[in-house]
DSSP file (Angstrom, degrees, kcal/mol; ACC not computed):
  #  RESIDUE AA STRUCTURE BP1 BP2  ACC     N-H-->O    O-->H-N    N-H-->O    O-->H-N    TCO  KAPPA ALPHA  PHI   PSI    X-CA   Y-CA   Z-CA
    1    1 A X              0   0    0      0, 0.0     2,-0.2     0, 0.0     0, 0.0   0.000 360.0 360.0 360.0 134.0   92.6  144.8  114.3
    2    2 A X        -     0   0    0      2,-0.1     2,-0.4     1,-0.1     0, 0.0  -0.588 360.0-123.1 -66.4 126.6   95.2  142.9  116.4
    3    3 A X        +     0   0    0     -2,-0.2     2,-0.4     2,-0.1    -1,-0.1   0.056  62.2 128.5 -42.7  18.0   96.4  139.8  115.8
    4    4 A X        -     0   0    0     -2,-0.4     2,-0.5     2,-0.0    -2,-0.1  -0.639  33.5-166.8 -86.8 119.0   95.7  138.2  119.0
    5    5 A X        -     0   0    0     -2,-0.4     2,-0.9     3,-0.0    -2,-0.1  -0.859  27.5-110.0 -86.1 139.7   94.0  135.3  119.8
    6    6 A X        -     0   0    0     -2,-0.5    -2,-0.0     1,-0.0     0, 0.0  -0.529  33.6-119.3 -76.5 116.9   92.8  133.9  122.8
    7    7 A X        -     0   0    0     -2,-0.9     2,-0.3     1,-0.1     3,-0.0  -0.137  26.3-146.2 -25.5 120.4   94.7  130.8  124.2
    8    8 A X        -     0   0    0      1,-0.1     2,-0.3    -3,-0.0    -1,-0.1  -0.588  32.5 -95.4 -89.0 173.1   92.2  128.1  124.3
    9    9 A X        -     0   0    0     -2,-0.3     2,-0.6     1,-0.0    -1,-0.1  -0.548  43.1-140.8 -97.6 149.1   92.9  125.9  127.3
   10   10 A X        -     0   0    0     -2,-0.3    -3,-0.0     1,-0.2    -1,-0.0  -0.861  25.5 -80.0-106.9 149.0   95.0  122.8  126.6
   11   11 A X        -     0   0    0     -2,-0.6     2,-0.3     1,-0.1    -1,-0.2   0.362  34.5-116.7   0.2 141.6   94.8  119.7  127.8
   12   12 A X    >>  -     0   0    0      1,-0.1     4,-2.7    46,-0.0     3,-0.7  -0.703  35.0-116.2-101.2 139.2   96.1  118.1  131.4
   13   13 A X  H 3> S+     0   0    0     -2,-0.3     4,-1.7     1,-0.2     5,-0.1   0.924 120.7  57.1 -62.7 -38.7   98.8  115.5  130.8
   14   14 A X  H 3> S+     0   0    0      2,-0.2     4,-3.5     1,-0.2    -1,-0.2   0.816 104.7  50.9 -55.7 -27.8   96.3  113.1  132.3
   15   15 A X  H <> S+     0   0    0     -3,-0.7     4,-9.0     2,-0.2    -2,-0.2   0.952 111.2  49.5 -60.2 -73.2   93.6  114.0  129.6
   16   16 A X  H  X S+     0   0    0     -4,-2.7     4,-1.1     1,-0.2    -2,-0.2   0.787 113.7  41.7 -48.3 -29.1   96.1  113.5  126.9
   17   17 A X  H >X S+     0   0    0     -4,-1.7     4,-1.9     2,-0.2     3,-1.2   0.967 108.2  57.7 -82.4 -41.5   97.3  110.1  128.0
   18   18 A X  H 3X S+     0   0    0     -4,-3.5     4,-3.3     1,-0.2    -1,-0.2   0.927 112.0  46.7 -37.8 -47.5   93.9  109.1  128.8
   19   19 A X  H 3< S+     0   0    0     -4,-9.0     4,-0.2     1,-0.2    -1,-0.2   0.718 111.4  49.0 -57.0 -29.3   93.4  110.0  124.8
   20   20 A X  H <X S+     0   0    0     -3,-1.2     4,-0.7    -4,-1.1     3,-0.3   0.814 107.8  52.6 -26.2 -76.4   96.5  108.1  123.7
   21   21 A X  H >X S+     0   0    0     -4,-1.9     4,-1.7     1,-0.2     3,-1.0   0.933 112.2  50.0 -47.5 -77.7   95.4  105.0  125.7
   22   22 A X  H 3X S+     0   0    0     -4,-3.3     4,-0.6     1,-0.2    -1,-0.2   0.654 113.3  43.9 -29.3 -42.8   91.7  105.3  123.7
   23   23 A X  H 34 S+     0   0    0     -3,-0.3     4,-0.3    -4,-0.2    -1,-0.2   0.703 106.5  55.6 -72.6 -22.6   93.3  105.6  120.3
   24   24 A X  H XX S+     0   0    0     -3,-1.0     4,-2.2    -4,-0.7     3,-1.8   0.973 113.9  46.2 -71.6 -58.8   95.9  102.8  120.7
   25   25 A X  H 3X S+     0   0    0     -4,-1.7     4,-1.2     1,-0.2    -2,-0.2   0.877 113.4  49.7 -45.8 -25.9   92.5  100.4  121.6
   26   26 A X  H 3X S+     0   0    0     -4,-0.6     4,-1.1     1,-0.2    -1,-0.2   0.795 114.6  44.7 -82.0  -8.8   90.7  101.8  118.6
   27   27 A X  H <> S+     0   0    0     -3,-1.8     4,-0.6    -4,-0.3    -1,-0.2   0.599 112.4  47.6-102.1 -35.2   93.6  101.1  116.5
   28   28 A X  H  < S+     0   0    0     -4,-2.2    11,-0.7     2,-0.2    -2,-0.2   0.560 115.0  50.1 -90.1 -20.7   94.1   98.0  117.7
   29   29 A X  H >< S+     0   0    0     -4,-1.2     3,-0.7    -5,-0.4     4,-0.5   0.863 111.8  42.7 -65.0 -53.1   90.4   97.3  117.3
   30   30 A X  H 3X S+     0   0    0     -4,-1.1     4,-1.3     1,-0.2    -2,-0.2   0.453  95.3  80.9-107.1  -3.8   89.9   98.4  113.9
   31   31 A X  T 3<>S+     0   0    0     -4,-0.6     5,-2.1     2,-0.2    -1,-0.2   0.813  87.1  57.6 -74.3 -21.1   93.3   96.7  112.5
   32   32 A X  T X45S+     0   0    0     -3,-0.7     3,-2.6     3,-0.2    -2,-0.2   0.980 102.7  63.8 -82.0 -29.6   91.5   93.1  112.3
   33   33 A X  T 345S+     0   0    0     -4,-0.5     2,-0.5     1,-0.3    -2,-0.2   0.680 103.9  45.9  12.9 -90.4   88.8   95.5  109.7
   34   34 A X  T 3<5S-     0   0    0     -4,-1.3    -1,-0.3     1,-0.2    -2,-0.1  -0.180 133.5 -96.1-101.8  26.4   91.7   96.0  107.4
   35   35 A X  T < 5S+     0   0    0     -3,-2.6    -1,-0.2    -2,-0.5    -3,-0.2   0.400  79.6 132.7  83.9  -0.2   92.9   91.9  107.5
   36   36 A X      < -     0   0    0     -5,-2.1    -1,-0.2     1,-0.2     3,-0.1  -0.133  65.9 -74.5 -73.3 168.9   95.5   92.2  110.2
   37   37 A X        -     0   0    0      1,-0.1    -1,-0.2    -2,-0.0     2,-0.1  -0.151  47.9 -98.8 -81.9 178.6   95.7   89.8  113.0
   38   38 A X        -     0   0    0     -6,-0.1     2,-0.6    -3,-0.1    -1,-0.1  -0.557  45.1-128.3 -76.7 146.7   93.2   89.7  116.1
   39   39 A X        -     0   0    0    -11,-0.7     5,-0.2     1,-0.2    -1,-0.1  -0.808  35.6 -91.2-101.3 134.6   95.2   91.7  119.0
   40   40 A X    >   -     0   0    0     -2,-0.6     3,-0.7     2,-0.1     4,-0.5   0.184  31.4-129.3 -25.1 141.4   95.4   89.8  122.1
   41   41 A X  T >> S+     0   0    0      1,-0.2     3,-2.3     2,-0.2     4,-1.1   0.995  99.6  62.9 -70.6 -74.9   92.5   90.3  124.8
   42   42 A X  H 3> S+     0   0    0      1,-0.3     4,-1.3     2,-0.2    -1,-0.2   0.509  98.1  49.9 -37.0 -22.8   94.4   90.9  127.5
   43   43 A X  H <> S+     0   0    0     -3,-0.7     4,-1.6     2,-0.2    -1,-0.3   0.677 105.2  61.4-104.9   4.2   96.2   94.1  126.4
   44   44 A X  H <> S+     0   0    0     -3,-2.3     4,-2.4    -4,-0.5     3,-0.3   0.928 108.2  37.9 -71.4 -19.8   93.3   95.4  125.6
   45   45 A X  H  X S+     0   0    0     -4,-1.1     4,-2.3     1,-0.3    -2,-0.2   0.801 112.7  58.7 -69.7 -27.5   92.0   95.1  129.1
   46   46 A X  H  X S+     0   0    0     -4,-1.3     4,-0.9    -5,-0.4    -1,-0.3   0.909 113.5  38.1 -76.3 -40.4   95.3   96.0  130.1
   47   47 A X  H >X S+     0   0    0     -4,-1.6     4,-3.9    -3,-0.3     3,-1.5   0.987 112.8  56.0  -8.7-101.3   94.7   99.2  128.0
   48   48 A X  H 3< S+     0   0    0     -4,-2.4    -2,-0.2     1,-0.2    -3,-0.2   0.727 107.8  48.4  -0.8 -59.9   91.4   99.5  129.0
   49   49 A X  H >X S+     0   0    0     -4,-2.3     3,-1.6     2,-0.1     4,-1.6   0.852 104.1  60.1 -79.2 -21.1   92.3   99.5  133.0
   50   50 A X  H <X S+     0   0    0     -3,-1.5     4,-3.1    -4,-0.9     5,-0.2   0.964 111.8  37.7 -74.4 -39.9   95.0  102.0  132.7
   51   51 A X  H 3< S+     0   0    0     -4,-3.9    -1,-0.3     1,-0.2    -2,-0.1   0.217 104.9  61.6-101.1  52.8   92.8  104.5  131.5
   52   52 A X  H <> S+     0   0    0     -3,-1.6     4,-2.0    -5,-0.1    -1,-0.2   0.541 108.7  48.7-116.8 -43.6   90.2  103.5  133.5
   53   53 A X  H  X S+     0   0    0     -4,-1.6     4,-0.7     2,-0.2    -2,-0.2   0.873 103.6  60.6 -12.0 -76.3   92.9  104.6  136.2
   54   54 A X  H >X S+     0   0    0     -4,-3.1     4,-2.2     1,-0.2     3,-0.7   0.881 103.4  52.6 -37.7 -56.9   93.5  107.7  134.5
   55   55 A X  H 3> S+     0   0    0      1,-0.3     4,-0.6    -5,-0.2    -2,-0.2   0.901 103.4  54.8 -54.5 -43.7   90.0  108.6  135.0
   56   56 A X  H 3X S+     0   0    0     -4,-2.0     4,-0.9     1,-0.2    -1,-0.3   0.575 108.1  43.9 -75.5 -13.5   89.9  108.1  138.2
   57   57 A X  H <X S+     0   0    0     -3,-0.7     4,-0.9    -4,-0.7    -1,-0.2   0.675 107.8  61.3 -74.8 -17.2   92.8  110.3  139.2
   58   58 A X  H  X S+     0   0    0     -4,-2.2     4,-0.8     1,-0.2    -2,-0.2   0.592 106.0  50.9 -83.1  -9.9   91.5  112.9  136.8
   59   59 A X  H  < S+     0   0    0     -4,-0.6     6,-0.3     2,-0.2    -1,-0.2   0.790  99.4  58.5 -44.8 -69.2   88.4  112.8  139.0
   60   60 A X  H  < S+     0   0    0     -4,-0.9    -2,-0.2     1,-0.2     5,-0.1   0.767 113.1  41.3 -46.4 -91.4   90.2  113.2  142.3
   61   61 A X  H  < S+     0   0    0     -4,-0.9     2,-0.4     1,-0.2    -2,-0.2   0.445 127.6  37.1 -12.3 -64.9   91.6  116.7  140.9
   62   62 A X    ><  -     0   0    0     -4,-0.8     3,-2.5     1,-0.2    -1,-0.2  -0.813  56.5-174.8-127.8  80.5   88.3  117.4  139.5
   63   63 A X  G >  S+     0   0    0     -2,-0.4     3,-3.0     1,-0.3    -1,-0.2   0.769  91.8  66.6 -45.5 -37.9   84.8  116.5  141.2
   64   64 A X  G 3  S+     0   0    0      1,-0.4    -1,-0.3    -5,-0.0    -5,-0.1   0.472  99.6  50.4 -89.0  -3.1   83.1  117.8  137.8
   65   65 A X  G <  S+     0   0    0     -3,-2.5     2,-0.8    -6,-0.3    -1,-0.4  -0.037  76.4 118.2-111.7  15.8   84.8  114.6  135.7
   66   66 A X    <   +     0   0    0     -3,-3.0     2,-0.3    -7,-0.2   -10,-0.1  -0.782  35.6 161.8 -81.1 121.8   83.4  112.0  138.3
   67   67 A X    >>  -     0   0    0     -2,-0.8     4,-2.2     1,-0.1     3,-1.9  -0.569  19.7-175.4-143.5  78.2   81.1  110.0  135.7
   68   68 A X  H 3> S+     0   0    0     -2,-0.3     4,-3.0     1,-0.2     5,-0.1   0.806  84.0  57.7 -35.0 -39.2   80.3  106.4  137.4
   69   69 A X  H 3> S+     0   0    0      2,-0.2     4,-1.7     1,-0.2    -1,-0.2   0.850 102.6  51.4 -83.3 -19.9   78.4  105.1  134.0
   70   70 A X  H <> S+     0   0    0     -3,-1.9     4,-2.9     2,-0.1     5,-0.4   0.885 113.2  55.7 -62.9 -39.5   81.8  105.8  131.7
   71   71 A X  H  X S+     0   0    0     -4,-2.2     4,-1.8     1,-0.2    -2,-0.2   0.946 113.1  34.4 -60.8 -37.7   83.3  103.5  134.7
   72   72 A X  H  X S+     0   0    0     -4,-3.0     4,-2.7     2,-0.2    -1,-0.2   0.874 110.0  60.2 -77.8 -21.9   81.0  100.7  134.4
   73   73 A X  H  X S+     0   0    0     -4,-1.7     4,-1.4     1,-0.2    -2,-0.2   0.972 115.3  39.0 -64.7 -51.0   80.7  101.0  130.9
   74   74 A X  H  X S+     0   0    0     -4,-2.9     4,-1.8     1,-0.3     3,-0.4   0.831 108.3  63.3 -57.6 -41.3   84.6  100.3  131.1
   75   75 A X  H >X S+     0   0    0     -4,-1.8     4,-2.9    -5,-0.4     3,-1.3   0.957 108.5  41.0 -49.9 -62.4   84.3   97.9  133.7
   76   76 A X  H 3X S+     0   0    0     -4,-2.7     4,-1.0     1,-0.3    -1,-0.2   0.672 102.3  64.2 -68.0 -21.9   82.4   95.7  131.6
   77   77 A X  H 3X S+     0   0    0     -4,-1.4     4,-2.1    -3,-0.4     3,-0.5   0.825 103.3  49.0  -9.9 -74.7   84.1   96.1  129.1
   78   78 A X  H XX S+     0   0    0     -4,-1.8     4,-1.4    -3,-1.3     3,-0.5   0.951 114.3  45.5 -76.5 -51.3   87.0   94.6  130.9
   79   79 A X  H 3X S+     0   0    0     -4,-2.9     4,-1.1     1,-0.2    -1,-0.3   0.626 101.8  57.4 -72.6   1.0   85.2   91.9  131.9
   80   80 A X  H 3X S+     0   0    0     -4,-1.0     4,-2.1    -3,-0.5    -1,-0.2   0.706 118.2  41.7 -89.0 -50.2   83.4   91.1  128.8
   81   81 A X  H X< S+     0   0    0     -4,-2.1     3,-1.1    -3,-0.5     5,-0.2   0.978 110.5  54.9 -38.4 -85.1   87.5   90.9  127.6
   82   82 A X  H >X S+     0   0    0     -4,-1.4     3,-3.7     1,-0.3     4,-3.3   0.686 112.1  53.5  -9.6 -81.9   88.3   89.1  131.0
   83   83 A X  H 3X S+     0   0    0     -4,-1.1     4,-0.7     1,-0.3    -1,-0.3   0.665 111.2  36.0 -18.3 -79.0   85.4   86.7  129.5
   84   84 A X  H << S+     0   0    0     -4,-2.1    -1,-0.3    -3,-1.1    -2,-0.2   0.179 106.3  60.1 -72.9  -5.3   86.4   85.9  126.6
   85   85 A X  H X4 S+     0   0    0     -3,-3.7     3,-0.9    -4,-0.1    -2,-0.2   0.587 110.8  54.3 -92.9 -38.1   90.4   85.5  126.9
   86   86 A X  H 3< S+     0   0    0     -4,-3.3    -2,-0.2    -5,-0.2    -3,-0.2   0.791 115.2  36.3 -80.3 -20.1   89.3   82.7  129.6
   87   87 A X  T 3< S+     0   0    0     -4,-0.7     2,-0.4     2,-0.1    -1,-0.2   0.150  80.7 117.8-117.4  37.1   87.1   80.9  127.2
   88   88 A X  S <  S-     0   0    0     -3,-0.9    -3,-0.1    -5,-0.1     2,-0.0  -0.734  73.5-107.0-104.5 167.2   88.7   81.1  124.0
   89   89 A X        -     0   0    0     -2,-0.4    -2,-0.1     2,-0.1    -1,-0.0  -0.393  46.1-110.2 -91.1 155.4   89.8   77.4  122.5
   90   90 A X              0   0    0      1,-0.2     0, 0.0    -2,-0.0     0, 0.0   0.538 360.0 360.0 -57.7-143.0   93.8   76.8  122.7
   91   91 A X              0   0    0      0, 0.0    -1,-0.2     0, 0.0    -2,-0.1   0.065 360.0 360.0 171.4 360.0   96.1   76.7  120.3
């Protein structure tokens, strides 16, 4: 028996950043958890839109990744953010 494996297929640079983008919000999520401070709304949405972006070029390239309900979920997301950056008390 050979040592050969077969090459699974790797990731598309768009794929990875999209994955990047998703772990810096979950990280950035899950840090007020562990007693750190809350991270500004606005970069997550700013987060949020790029790879909501991302998706949507990884789409163009590939009909078989068009998935409208991850896009609203995100959408709302961002406005839920949006929401809540505009009504939070000053100081």
């Amino acid at each position: 028996m050979t040592g050969f494996r077969p090459q699974r297929p790797r990731p598309d640079l768009l794929t990875s950043v999209s994955l990047l983008l998703l772990v810096l919000v979950a990280v950035l999520l899950l840090v007020p958890l562990l007693g750190g401070p809350l991270p500004n709304p606005l970069l997550i949405v700013l987060l949020l839109a790029a790879r909501l972006v991302l998706q949507f070029l990884r789409a163009r390239r590939n009909p078989g990744l068009k998935r409208p309900a991850a896009w609203a979920f995100d959408l709302l997301l961002i406005g839920l953010l949006l929401w809540t950056a505009a009504n939070r008390p000053a100081g």
